[in-house]
N, CA, C and O atoms as a Tinker XYZ file with bonds, in Angstrom:
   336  protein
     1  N    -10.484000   31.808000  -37.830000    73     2
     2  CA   -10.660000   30.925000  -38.967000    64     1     3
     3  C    -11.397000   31.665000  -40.088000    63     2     4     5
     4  O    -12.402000   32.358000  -39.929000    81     3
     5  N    -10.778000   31.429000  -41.216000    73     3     6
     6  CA   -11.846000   31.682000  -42.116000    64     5     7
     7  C    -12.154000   30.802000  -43.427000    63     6     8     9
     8  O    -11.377000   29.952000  -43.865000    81     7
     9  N    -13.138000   31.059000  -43.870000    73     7    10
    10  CA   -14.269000   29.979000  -44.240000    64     9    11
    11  C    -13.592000   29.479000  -45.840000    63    10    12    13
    12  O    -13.079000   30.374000  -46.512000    81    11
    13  N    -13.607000   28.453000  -46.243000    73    11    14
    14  CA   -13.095000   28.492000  -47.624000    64    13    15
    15  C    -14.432000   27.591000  -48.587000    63    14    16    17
    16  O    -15.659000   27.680000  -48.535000    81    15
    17  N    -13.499000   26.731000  -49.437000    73    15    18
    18  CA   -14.258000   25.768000  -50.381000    64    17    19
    19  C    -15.185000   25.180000  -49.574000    63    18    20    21
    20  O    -15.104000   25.302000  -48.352000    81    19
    21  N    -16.256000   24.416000  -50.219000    73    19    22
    22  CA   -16.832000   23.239000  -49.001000    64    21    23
    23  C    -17.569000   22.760000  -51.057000    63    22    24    25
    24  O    -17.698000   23.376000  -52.115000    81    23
    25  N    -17.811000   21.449000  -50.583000    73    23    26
    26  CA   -18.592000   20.699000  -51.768000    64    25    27
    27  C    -19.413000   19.494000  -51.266000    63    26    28    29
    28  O    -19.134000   18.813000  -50.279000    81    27
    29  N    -20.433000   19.338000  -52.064000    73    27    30
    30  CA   -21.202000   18.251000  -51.342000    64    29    31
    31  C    -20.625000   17.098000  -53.009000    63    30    32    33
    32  O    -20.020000   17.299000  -54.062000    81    31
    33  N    -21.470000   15.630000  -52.126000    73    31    34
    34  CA   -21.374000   15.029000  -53.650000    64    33    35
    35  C    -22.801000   13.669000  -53.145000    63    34    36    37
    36  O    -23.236000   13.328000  -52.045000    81    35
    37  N    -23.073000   13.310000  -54.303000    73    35    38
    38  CA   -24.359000   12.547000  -54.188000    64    37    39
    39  C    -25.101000   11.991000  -55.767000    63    38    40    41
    40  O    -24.511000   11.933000  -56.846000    81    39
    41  N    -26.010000   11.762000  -55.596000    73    39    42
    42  CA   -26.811000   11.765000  -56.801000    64    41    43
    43  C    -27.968000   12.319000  -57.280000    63    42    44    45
    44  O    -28.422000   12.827000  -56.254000    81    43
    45  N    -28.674000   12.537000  -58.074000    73    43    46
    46  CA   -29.153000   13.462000  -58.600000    64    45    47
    47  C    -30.548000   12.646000  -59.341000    63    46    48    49
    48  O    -30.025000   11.669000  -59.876000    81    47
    49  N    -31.400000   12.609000  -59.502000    73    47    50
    50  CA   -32.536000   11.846000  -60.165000    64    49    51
    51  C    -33.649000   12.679000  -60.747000    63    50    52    53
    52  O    -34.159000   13.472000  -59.956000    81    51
    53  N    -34.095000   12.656000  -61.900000    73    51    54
    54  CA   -35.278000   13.045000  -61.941000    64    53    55
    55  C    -36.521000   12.838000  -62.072000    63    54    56    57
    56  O    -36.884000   12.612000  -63.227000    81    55
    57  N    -37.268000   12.839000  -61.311000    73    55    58
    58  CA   -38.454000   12.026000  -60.748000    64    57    59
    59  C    -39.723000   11.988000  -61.472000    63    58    60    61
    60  O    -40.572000   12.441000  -60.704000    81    59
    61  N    -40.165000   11.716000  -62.401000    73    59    62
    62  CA   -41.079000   11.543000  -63.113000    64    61    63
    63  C    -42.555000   11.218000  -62.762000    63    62    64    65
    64  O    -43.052000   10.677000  -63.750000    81    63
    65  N    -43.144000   11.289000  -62.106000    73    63    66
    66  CA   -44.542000   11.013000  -61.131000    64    65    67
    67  C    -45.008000   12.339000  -60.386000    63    66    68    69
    68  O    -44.714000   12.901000  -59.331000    81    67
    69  N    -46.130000   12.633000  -61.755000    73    67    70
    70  CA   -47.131000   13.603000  -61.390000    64    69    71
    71  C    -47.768000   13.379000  -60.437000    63    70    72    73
    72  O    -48.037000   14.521000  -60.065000    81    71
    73  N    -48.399000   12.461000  -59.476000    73    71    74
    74  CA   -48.685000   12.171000  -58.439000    64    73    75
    75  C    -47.837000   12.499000  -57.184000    63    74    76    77
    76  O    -48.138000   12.993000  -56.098000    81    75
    77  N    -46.952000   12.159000  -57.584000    73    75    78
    78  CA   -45.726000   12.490000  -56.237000    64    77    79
    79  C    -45.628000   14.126000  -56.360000    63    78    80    81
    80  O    -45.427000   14.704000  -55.292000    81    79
    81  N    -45.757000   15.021000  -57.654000    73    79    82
    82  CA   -45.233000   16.638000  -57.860000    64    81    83
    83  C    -46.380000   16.971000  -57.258000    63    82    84    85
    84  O    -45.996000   17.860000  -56.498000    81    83
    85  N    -48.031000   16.801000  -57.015000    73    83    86
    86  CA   -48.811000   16.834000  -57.157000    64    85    87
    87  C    -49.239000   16.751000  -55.153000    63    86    88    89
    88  O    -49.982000   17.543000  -54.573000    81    87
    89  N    -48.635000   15.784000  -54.628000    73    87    90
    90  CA   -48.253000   15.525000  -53.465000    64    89    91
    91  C    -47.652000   16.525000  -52.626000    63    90    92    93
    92  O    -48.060000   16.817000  -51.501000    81    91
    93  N    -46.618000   17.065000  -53.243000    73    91    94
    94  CA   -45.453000   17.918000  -53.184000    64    93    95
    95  C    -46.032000   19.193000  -53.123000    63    94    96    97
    96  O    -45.868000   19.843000  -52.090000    81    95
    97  N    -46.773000   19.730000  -54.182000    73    95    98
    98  CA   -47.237000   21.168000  -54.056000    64    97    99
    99  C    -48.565000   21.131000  -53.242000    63    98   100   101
   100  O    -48.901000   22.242000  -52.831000    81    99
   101  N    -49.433000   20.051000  -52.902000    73    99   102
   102  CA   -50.011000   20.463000  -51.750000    64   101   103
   103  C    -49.092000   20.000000  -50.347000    63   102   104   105
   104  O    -50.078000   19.878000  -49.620000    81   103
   105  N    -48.428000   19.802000  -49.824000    73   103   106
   106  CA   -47.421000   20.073000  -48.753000    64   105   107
   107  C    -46.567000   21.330000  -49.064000    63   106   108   109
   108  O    -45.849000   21.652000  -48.117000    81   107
   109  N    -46.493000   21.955000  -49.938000    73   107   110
   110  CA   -45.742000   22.863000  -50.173000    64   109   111
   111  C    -46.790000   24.431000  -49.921000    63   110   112   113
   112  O    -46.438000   25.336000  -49.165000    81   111
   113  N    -47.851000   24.441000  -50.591000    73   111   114
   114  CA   -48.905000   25.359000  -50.388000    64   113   115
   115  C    -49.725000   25.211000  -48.671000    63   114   116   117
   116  O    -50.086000   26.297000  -48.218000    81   115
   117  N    -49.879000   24.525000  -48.176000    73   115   118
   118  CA   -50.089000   23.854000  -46.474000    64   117   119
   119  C    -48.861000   24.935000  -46.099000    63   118   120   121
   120  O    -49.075000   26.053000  -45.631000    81   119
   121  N    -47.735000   24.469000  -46.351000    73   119   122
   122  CA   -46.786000   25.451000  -45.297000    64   121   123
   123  C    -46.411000   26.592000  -45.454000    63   122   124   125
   124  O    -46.091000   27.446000  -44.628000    81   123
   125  N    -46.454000   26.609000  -46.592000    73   123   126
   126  CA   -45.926000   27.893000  -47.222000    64   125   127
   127  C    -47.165000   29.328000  -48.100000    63   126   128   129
   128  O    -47.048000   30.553000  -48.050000    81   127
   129  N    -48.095000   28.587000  -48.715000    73   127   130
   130  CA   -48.984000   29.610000  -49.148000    64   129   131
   131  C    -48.755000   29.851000  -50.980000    63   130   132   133
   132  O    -49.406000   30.415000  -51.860000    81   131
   133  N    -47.410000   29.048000  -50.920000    73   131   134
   134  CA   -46.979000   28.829000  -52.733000    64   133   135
   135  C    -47.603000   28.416000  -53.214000    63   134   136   137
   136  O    -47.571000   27.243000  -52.840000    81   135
   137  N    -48.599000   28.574000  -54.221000    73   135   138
   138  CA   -49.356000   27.978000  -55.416000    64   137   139
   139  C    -48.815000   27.336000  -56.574000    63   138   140   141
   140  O    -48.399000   27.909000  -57.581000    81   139
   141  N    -48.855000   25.977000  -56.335000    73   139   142
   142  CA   -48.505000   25.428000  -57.578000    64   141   143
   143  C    -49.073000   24.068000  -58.084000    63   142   144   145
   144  O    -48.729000   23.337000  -59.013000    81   143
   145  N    -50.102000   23.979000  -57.117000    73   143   146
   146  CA   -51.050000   22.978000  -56.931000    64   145   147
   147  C    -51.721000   22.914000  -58.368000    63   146   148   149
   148  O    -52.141000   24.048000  -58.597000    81   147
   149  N    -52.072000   21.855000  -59.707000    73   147   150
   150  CA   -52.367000   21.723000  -60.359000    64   149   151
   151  C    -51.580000   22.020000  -61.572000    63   150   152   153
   152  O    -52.042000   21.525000  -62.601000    81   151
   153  N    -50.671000   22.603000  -61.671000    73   151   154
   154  CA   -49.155000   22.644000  -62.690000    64   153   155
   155  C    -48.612000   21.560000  -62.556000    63   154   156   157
   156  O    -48.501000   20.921000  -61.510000    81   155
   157  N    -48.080000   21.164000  -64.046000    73   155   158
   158  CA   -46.956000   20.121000  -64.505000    64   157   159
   159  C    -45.801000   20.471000  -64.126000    63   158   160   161
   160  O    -45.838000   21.681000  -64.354000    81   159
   161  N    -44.370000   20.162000  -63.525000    73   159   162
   162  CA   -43.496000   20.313000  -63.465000    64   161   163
   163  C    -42.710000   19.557000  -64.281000    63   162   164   165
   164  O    -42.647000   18.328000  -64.257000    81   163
   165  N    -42.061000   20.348000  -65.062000    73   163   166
   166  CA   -41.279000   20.016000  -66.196000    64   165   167
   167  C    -39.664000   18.771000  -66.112000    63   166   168   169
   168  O    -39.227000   17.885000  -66.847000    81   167
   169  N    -39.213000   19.434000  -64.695000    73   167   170
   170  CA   -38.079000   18.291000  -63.897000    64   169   171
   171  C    -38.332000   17.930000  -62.549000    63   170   172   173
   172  O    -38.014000   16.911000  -63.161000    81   171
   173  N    -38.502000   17.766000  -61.704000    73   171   174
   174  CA   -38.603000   17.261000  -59.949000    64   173   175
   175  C    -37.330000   16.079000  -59.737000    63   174   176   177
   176  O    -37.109000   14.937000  -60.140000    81   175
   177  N    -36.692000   17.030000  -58.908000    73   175   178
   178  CA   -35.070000   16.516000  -58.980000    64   177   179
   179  C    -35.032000   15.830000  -57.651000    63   178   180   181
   180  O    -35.205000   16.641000  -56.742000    81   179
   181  N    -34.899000   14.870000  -57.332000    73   179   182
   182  CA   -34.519000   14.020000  -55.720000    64   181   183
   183  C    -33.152000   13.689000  -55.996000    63   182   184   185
   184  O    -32.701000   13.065000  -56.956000    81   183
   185  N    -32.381000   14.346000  -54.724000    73   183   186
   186  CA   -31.041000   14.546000  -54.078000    64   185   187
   187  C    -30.740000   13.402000  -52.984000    63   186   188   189
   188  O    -31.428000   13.354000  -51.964000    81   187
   189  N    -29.732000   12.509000  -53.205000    73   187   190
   190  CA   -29.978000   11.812000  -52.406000    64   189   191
   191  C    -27.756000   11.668000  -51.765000    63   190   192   193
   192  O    -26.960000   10.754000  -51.983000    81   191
   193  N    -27.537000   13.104000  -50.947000    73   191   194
   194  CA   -26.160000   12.977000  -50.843000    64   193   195
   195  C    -25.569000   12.035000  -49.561000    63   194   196   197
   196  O    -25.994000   11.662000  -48.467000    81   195
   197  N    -24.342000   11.879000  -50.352000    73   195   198
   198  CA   -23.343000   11.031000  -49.866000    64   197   199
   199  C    -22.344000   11.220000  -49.180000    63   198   200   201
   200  O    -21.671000   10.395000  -48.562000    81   199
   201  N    -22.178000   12.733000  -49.308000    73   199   202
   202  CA   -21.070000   13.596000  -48.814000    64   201   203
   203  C    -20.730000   14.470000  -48.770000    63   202   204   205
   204  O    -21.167000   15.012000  -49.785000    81   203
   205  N    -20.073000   15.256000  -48.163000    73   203   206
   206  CA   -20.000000   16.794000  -47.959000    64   205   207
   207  C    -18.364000   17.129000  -47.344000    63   206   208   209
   208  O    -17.612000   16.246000  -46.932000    81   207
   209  N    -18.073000   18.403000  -47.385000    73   207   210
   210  CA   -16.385000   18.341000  -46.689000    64   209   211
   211  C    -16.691000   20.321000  -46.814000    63   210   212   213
   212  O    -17.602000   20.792000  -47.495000    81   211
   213  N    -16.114000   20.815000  -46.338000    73   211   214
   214  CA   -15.594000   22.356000  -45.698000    64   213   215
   215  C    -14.261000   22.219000  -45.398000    63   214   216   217
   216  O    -13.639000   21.390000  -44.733000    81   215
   217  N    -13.802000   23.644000  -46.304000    73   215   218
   218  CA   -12.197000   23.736000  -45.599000    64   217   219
   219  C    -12.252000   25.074000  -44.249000    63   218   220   221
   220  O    -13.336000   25.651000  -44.173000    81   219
   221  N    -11.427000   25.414000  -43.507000    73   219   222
   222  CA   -11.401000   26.524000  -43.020000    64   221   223
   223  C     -9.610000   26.488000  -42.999000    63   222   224   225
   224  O     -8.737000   25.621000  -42.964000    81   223
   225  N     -9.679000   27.854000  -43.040000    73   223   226
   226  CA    -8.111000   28.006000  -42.654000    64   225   227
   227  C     -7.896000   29.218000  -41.415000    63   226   228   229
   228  O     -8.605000   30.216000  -41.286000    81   227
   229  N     -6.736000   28.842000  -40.569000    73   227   230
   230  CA    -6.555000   29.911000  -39.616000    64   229   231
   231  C     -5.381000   29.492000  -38.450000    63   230   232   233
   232  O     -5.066000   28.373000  -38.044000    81   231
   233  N     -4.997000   30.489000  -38.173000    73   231   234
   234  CA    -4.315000   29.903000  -36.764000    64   233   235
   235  C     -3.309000   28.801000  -37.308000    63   234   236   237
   236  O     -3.238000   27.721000  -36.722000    81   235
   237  N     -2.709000   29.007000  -38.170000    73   235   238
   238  CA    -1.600000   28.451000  -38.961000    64   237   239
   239  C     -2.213000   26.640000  -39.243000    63   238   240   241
   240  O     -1.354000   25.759000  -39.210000    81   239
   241  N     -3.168000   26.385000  -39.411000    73   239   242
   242  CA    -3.430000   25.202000  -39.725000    64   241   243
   243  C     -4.539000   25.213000  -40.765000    63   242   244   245
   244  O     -5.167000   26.247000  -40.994000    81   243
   245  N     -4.727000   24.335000  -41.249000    73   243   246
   246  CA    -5.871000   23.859000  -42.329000    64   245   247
   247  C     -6.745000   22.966000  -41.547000    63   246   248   249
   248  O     -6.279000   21.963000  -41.006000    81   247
   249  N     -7.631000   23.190000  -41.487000    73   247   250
   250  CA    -8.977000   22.110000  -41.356000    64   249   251
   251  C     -9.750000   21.683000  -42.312000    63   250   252   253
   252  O    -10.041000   22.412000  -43.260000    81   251
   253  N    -10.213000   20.375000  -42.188000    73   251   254
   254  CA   -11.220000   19.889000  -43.454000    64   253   255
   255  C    -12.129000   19.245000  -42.621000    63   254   256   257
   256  O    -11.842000   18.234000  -41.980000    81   255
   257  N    -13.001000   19.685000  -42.610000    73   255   258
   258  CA   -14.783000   18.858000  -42.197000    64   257   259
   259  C    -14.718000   18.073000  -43.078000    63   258   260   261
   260  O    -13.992000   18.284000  -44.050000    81   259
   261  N    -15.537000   16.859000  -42.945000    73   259   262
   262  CA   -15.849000   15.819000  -43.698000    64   261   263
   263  C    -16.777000   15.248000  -43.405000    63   262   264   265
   264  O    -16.673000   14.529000  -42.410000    81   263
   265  N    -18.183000   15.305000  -44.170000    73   263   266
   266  CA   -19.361000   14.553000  -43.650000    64   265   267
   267  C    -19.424000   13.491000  -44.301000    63   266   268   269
   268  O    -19.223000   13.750000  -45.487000    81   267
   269  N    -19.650000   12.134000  -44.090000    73   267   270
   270  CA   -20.003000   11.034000  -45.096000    64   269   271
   271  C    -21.105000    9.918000  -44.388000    63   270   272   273
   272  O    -21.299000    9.131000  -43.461000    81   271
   273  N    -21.556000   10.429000  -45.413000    73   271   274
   274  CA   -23.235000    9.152000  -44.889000    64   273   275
   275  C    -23.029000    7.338000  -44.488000    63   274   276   277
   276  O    -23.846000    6.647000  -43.879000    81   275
   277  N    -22.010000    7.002000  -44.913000    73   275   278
   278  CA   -21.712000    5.816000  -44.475000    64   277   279
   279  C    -21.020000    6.271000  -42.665000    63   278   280   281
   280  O    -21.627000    6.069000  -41.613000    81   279
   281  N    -20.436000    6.536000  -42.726000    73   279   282
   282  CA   -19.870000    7.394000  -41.196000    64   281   283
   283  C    -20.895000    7.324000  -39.861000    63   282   284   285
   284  O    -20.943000    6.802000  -38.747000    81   283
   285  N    -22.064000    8.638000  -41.163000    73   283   286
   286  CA   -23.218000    8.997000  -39.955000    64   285   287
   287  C    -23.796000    7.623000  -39.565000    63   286   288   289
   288  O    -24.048000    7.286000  -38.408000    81   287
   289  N    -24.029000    6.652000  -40.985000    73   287   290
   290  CA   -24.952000    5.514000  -40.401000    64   289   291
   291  C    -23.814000    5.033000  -39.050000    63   290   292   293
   292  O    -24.511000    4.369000  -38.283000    81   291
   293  N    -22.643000    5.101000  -38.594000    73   291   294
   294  CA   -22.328000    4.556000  -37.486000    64   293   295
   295  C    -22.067000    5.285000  -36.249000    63   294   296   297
   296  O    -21.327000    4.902000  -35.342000    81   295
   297  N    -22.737000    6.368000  -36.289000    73   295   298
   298  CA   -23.231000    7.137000  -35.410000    64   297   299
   299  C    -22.201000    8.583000  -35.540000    63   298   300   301
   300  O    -22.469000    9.656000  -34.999000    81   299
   301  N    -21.334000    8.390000  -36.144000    73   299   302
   302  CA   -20.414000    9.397000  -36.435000    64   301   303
   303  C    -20.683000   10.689000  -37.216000    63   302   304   305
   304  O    -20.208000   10.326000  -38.292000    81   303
   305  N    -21.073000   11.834000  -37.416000    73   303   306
   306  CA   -21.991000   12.779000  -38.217000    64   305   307
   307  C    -20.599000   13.344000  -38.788000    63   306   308   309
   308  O    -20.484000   13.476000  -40.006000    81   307
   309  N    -19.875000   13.574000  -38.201000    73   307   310
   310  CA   -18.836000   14.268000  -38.688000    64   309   311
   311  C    -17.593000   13.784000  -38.865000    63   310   312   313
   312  O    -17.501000   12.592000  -38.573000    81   311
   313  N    -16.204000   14.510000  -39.399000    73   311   314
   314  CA   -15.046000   14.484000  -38.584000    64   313   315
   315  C    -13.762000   15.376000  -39.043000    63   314   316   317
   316  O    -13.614000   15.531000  -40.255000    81   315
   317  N    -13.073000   15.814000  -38.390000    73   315   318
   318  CA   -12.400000   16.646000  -38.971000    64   317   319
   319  C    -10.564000   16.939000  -39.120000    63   318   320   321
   320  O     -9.760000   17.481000  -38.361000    81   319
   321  N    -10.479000   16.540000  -39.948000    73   319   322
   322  CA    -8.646000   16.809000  -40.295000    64   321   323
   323  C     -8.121000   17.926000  -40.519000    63   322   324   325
   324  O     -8.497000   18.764000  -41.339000    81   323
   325  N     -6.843000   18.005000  -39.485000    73   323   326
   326  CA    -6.329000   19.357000  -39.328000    64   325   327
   327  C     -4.741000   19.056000  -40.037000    63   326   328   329
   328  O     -3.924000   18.268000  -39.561000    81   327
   329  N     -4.647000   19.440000  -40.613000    73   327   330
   330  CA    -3.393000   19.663000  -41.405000    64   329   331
   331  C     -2.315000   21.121000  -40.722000    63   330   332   333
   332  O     -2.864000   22.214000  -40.578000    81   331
   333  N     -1.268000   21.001000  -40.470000    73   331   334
   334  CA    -0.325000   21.796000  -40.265000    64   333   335
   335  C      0.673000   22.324000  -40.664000    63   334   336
   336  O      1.274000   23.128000  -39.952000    81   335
């Protein structure tokens, strides 16, 4: 197989609460040692996706992964269509 396109899709926000960035860079400096504790951050983006898909091709067929968050909520994480 080899690996092709893949795309996620979701939404995108930008989070406005110096308290929460502020939150963020001390959990971020705790694990990591990054200093950014007391800086403004200019955007703080929360990702909140919906979906995802991977193609692979090989072995004379097409595959498509398909992740979708309505899915996972029913216990399903994945699933995958093989085209021929």
């Amino acid at each position: 197989m080899t690996n092709g396109d893949a795309k996620v899709w979701g939404v995108v926000e930008d989070v406005r609460d110096p308290a929460l960035h502020q939150r963020f860079a001390v959990a971020l400096f705790e694990e990591t040692g990054l200093e950014l504790r007391g800086q403004e951050f200019g955007h703080f983006f929360a990702v909140h996706v919906t979906g995802a898909s991977a193609v692979a091709v090989g072995g004379g067929h097409l595959d498509i992964t398909v992740w979708d968050i309505t899915v996972r909520r029913e216990g399903t994480e994945e699933r995958v269509v093989r085209k021929h």
